[in-house]
N, CA, C and O of each residue as an XYZ file, in Angstrom:
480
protein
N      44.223     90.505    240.562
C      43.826     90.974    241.868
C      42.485     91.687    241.737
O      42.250     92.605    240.951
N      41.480     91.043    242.772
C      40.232     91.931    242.729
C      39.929     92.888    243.385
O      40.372     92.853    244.532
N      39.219     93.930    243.068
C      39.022     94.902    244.682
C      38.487     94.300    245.199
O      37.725     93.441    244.756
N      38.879     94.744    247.138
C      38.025     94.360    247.777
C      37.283     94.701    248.315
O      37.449     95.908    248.134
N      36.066     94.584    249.228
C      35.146     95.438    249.378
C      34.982     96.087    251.076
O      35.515     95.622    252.084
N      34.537     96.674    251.028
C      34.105     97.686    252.038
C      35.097     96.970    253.234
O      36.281     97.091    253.548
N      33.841     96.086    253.765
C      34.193     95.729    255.118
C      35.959     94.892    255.292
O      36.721     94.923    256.259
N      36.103     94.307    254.128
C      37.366     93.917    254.348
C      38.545     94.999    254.296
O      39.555     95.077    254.995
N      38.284     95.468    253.687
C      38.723     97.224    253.515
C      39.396     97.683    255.159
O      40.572     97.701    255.522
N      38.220     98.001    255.874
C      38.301     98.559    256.969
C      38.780     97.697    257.822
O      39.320     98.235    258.788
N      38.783     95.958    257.822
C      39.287     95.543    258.591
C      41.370     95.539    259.042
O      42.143     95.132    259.910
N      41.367     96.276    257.766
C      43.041     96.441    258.016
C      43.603     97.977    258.305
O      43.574     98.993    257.611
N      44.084     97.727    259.526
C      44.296     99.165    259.944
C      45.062    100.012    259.282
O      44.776    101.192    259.487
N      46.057     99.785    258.459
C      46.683    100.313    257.595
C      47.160     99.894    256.508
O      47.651     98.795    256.762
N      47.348    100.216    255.082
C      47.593     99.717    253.780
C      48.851    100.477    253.562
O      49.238    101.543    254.040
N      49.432     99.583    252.646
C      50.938    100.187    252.371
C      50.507    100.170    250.566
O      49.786     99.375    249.963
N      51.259    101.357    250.059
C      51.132    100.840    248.609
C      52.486    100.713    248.102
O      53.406    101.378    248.578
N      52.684     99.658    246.895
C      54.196     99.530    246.366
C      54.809    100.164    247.117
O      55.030     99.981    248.314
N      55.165    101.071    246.334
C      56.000    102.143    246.617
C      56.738    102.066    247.704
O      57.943    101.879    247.873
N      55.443    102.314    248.750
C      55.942    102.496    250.455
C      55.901    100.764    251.151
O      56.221    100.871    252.334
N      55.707     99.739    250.911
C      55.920     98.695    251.115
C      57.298     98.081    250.263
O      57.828     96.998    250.511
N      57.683     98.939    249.325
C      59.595     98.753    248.550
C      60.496     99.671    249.343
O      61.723     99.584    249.390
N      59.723    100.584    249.977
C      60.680    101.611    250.729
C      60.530    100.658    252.472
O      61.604    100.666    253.073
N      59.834    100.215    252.924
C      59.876     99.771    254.327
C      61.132     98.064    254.026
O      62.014     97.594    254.745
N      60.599     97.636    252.683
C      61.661     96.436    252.517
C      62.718     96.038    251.980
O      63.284     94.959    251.809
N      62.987     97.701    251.603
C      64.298     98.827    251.143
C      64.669     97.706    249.813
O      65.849     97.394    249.652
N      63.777     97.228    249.044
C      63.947     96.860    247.801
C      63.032     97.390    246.921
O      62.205     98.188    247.362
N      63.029     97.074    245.689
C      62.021     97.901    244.648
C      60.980     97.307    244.741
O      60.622     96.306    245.363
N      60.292     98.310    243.766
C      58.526     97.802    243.976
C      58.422     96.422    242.693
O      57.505     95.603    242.630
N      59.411     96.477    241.939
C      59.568     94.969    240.836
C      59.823     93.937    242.159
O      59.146     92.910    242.105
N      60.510     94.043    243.073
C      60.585     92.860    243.546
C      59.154     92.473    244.707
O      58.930     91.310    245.045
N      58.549     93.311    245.056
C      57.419     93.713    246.059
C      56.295     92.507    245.172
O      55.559     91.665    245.687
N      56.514     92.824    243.645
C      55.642     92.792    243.071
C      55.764     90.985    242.622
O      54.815     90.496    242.008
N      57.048     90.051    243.001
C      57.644     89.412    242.551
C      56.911     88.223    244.001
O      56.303     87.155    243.933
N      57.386     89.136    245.263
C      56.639     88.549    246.090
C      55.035     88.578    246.369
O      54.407     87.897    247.180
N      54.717     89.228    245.768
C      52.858     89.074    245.583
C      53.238     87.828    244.433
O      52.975     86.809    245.072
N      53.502     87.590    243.687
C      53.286     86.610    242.792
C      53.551     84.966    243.376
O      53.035     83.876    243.133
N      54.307     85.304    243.996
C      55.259     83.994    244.860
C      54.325     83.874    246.139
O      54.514     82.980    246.964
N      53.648     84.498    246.226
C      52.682     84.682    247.684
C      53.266     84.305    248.817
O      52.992     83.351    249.545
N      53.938     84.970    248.898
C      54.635     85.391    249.972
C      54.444     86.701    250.786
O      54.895     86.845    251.922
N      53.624     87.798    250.000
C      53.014     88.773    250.234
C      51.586     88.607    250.109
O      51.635     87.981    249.050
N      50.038     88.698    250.428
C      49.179     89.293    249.407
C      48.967     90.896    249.621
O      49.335     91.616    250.550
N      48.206     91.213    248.373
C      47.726     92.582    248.622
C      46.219     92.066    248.107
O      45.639     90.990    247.968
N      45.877     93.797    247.865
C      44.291     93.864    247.385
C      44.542     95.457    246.353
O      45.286     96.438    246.378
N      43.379     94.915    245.496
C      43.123     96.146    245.090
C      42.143     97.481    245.474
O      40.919     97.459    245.609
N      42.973     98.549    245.598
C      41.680     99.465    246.738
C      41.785    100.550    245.508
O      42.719    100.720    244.724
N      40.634    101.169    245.590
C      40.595    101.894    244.498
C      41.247    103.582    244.758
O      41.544    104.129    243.696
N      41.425    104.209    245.695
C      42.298    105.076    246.087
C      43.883    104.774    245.710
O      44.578    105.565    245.073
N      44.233    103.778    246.099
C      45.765    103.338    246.417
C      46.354    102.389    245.392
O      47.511    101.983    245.504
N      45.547    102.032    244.378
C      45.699    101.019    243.504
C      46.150     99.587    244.397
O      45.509     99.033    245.291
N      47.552     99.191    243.785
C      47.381     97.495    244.706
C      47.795     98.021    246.054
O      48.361     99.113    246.103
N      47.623     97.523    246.852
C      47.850     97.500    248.261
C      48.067     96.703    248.920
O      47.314     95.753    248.707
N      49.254     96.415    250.251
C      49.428     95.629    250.892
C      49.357     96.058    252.521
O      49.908     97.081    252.927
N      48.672     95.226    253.322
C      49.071     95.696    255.029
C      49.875     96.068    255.434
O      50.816     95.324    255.157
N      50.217     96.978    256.085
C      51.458     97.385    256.826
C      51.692     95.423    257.581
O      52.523     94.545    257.351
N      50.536     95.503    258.447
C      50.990     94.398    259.742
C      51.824     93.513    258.742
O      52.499     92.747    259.429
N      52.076     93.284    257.285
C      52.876     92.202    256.602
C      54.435     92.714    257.100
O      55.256     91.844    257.394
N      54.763     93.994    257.172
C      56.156     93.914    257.039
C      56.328     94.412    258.645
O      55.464     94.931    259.352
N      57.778     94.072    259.002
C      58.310     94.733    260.353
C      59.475     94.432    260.014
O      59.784     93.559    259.204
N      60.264     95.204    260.672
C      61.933     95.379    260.460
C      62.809     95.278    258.993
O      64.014     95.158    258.773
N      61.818     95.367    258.249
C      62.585     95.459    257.297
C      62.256     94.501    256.344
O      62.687     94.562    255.193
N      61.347     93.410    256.843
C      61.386     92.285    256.019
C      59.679     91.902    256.515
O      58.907     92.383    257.344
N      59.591     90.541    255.305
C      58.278     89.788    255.396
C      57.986     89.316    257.341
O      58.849     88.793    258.046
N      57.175     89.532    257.603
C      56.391     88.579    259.057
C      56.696     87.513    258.892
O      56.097     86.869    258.031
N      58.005     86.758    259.838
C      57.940     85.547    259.893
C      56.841     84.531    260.096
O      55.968     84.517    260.964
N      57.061     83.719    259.153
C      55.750     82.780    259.544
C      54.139     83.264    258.672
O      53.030     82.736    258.751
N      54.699     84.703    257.705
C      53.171     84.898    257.178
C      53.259     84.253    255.567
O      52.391     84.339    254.698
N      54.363     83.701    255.494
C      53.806     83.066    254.144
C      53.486     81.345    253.855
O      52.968     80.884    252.839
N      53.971     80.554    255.099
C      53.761     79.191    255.060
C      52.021     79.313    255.349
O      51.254     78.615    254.686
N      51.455     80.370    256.514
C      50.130     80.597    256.798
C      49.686     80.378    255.338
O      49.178     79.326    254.949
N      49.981     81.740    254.356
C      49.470     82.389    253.399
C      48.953     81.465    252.307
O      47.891     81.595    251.700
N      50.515     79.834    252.039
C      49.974     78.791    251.295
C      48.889     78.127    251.931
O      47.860     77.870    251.305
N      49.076     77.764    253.401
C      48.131     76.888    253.981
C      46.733     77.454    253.706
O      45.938     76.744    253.090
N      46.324     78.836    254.168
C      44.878     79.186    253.721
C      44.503     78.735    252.060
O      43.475     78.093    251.842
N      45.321     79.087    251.062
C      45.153     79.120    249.810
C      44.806     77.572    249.645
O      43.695     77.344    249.167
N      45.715     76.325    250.019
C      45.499     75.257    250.000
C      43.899     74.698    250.812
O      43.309     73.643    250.580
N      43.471     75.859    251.850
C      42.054     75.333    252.363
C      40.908     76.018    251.388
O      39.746     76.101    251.785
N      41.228     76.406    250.348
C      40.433     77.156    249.205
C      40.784     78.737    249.523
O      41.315     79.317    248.576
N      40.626     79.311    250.395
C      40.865     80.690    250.504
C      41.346     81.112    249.500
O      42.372     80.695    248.962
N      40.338     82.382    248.982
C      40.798     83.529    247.936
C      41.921     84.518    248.708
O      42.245     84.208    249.854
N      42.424     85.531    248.173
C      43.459     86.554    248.593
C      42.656     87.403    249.848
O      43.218     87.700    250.902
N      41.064     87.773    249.488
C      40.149     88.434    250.199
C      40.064     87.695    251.525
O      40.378     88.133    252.631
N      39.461     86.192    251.139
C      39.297     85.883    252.224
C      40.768     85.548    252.916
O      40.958     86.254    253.907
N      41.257     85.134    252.782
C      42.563     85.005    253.838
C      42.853     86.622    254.539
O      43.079     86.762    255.741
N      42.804     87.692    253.633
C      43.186     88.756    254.166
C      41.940     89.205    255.564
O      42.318     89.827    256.556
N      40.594     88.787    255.389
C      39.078     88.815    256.502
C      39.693     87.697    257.282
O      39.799     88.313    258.342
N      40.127     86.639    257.519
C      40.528     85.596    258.261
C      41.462     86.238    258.618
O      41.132     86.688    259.715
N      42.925     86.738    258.260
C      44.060     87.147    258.919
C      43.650     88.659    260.178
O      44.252     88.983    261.202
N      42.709     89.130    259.683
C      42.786     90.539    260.470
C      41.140     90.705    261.102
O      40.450     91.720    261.186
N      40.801     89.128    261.540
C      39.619     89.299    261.896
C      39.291     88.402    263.932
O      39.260     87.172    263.966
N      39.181     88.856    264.711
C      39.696     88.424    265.980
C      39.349     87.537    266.248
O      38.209     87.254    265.879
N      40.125     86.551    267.058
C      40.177     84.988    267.161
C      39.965     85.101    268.626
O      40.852     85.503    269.379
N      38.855     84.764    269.001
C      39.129     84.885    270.684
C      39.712     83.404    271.282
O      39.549     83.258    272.494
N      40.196     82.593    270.753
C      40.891     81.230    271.492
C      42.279     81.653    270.967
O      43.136     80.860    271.360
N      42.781     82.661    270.196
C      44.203     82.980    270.128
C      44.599     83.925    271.203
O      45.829     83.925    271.182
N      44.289     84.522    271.892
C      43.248     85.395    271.600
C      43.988     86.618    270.725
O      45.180     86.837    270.511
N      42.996     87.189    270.390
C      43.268     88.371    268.937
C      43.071     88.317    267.735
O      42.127     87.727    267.210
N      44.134     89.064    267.040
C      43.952     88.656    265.891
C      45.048     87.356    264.962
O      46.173     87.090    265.384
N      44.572     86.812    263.936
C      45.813     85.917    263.542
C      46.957     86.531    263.325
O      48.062     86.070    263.608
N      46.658     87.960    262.638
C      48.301     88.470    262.453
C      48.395     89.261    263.351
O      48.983     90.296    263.034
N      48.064     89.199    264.320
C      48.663     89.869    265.777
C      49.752     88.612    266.189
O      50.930     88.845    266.463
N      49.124     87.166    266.186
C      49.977     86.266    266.757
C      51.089     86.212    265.521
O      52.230     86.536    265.851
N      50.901     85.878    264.285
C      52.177     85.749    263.577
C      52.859     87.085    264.102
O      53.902     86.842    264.708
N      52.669     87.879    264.056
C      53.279     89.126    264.542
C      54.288     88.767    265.819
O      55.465     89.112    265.925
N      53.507     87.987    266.750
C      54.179     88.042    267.687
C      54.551     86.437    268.245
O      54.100     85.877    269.244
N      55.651     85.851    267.110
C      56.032     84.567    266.693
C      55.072     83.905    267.512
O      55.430     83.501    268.618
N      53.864     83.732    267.108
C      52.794     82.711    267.850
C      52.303     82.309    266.544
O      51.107     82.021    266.576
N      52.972     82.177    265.161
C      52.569     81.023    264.092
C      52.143     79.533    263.846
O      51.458     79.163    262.893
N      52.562     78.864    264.675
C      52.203     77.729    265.084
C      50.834     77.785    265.209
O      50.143     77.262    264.336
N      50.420     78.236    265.986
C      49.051     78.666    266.695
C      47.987     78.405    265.132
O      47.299     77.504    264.653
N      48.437     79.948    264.752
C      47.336     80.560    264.097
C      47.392     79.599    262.712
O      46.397     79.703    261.995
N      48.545     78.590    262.216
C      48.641     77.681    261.522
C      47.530     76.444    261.842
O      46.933     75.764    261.007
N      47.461     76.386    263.002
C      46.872     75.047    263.570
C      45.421     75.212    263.318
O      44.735     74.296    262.865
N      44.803     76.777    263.710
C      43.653     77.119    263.374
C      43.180     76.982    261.666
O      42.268     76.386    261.095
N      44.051     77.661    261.314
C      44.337     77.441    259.717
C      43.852     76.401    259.174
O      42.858     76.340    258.450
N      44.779     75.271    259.627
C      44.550     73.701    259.492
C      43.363     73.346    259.424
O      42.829     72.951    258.388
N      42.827     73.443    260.493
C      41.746     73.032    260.755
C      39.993     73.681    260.178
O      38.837     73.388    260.480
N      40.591     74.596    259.299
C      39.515     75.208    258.358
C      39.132     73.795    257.609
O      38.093     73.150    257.473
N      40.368     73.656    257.233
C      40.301     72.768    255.983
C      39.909     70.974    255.991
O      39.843     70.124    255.103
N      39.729     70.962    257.322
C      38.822     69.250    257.933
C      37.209     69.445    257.818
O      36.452     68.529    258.138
């Protein structure tokens, strides 16, 4: 994992670290760490917080439906961890918003299709 820099930094309104991303998915930070590997999560490295992951990844207890089929599809259009994370939290005005506003708010399809279409 690389740090990332400034502006991608700021584009995420809040960072969770281990710890508190094993306590919101009331499993340990070995398994937190199991799903960054499986990418099913990403994080970043911030130099305050060591690895870090978005809050917007988790709600109720569990992964954002729909944020890890996204997560392969970017990776499969080349996307690094950085850039998918500047693409996920960066505003789409034909979604409109942001992409993980719509996975957020089961509008995956959508922000998949956009996805897709990086990669033509």
């Amino acid at each position: 994992m690389t740090t990332i820099d400034r502006d991608t930094d700021t584009l995420v309104a809040e960072w969770l670290t281990l710890s508190e991303a094993a306590d919101r998915l009331h499993t340990s930070e070995s398994r937190v760490k199991q799903l960054l590997r499986d990418h099913k999560l990403i994080g970043a490295q911030r130099i305050e917080d060591g690895i870090a992951i978005p809050a917007a990844f988790i709600s109720g207890g569990q992964v954002v439906k729909g944020l890890h089929g996204t997560l392969i599809l970017l990776a499969d259009c080349g996307f690094t961890d950085e850039e998918s994370l500047r693409w996920l939290f960066t505003a789409d005005d034909t979604l409109p918003g942001k992409p993980i506003e719509a996975i957020c708010e089961n509008r995956g399809t959508e922000v998949r299709r956009r996805a897709q279409a990086l990669a033509i």
